[in-house]
N, C-alpha and C positions, 0 to 999 in steps of 0.2 A: 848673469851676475851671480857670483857666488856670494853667500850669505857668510859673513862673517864682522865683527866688532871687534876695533882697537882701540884702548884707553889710554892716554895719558894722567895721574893726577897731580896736579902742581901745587903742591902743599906754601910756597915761597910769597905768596902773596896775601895782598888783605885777607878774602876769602877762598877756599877752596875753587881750584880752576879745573875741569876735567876735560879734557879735549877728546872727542870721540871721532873715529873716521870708519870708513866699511859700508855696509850696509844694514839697513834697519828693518825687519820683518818678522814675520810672527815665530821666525825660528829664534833671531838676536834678542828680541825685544825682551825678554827674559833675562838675558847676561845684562843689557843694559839695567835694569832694573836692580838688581845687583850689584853692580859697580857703583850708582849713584846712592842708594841705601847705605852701603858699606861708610861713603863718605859721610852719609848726613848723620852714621852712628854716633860720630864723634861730635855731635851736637854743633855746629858754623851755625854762628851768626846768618849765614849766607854762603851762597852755592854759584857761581857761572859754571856753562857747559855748553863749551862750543862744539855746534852739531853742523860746521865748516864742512867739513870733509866725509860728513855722512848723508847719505843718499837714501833716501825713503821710496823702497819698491813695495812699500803696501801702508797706505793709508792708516790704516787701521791700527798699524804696527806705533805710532805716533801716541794712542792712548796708556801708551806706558808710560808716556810722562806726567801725562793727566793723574792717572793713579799714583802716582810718586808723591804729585802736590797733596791728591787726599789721602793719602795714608801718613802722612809725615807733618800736616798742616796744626794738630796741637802740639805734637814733637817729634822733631825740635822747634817746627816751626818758622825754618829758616825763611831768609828769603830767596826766592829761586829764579833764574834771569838765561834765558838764552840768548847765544850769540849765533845769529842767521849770516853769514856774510853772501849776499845776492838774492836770490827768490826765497820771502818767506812765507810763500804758500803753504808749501806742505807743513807748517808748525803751526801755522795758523790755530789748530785744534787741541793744542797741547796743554792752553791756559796759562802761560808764563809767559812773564813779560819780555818783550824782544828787544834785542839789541842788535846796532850793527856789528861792532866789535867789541873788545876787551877794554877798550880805554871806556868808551860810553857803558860798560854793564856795571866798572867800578866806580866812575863816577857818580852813577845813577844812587849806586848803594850806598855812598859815604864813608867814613871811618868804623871800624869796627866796634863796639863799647868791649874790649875787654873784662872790665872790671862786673859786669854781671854776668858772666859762665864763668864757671869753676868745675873744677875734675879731681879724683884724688883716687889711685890704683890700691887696689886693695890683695890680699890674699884669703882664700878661704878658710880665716883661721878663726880662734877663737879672738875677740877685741875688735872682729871689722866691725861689729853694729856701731859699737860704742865712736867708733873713730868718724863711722858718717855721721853719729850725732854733733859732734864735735864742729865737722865742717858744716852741719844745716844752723847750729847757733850762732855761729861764726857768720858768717852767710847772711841769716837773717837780724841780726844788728846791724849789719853793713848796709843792707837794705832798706832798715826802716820797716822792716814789718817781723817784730817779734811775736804780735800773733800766730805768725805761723808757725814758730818755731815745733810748737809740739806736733801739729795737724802730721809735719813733713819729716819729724823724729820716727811717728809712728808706722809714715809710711819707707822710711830707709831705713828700719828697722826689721821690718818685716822682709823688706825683698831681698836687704843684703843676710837675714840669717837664710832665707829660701835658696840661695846661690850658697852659701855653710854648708847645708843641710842637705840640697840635693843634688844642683850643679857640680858642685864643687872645682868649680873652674878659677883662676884670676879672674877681677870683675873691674869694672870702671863706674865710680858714683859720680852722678851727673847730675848740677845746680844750675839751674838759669832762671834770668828775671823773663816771666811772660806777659806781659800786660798789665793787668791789677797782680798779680800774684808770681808763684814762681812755678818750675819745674821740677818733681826729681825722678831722676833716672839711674839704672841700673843697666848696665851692660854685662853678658857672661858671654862663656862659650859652650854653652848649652841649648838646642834647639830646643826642645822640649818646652813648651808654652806653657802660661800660668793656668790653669780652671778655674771659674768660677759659676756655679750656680744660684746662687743667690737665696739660695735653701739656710735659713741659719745652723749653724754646727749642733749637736747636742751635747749640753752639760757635760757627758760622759765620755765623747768623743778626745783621742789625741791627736794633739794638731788640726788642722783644716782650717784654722780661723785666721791665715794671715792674710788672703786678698779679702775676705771679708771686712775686716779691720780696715785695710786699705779704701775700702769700697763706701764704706761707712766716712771717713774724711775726705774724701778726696773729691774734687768736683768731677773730677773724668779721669780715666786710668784705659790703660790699652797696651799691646804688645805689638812687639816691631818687629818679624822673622828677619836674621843677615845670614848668610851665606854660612856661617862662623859660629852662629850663635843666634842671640836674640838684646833688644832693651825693652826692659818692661818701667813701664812708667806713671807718673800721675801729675795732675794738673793739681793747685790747691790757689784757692783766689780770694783774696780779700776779702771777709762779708758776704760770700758768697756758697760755701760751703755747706749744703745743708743736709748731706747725712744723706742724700739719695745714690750718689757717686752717678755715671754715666759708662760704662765701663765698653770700652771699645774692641773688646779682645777679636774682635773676627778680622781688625785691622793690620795690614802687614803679612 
């Protein structure tokens, strides 16, 4: 069996539909990883990925789904659902929940909430901080939780001048409700990961203080390697925020 991964992704439905056929091994299992990151950049509600037509010639190869759910589980956070159609043995390991087909993985999921993610494309210019401020106030009136407002200013503040400043790529600001709190996210096309030491900056120092800042508000923050690029992100929750942050950057 020759080792190789086909993708379809079917953007036309409630949630993103990815149809995968080929084989799954520890040479694939890497592009697969890829292909479904690529999708959940774009923050879904929710993901199906019918693994019909692919064939697992090594067990092991399977745990790349596993890692998808833990690297992607504070965000976006989707929810994520295979479609088994006959023995689902071999998924068994994967930690996501099964389905027979596509009618059961969307029924399972429900109607999308639209109205809590939001997106707004930006350019590396001068004005994009101020414009994701715009949509985080915006955003957090709608919500019900004006608390946050500043928490999630300071944090789309910092990451969209960080994409200004170094990326310098088109970027995508990314809002969703999480639980008690919300999300935000930054998308570039820049590989190149955020640092953070945890070392406080000195007085004298320029620049270095924006994941600190970050770090400092945020209940958890962490980075997401795509193919393309990266999102670098933060959690911010209700009453909960206490200045320690959690910073996940080894994730992705």
């Amino acid at each position: 069996m020759s080792s190789e991964v086909r993708h379809l992704v079917d953007n036309g439905r409630p949630y993103p539909l990815v149809r995968l056929a080929g084989v799954l091994d520890a040479t694939t299992a890497p592009a697969v990883r890829s292909v479904l990151l690529d999708v959940l950049a774009g923050q879904p509600e929710a993901m199906v990925v019918d693994v019909g037509e692919l064939a697992v010639a090594d067990s092991a190869a399977v745990n790349v789904l596993r890692d998808v759910h833990r690297d992607t589980v504070y965000w976006p956070g989707a929810h994520l659902t295979l479609c088994v159609a006959g023995d689902a043995g071999p998924w068994q390991g994967a930690g996501w929940p099964l389905q027979d087909d596509w009618a059961g993985a969307y029924a399972a999921l429900g109607a999308p909430d639209l109205a809590h993610r939001l997106s707004l494309d930006l350019e590396p210019q001068m004005g994009a901080a101020r414009r994701s401020r715009e949509l985080i106030i915006e955003a957090c009136g709608r919500w019900g939780w004006p608390e946050l407002a500043g928490p999630a200013c300071i944090v789309a503040t910092e990451m969209v001048n960080n994409v200004v400043a170094h990326a310098q790529t088109p970027m995508t600001v990314l809002l969703a409700v999480h639980g008690d709190g919300m999300t935000v996210a930054v998308r570039d096309h820049s590989r190149i990961a955020p640092s953070y030491s945890g070392v406080p900056v000195a007085p004298t120092a320029y620049g270095g203080r924006g994941m600190l800042l970050i770090d400092s508000v945020a209940d958890r923050w962490g980075s997401l390697a795509l193919a393309d690029g990266k999102v670098v992100w933060a959690l911010l929750t209700v009453g909960q925020s206490d200045g320690t942050g959690m910073a996940d950057t080894g994730r992705g």
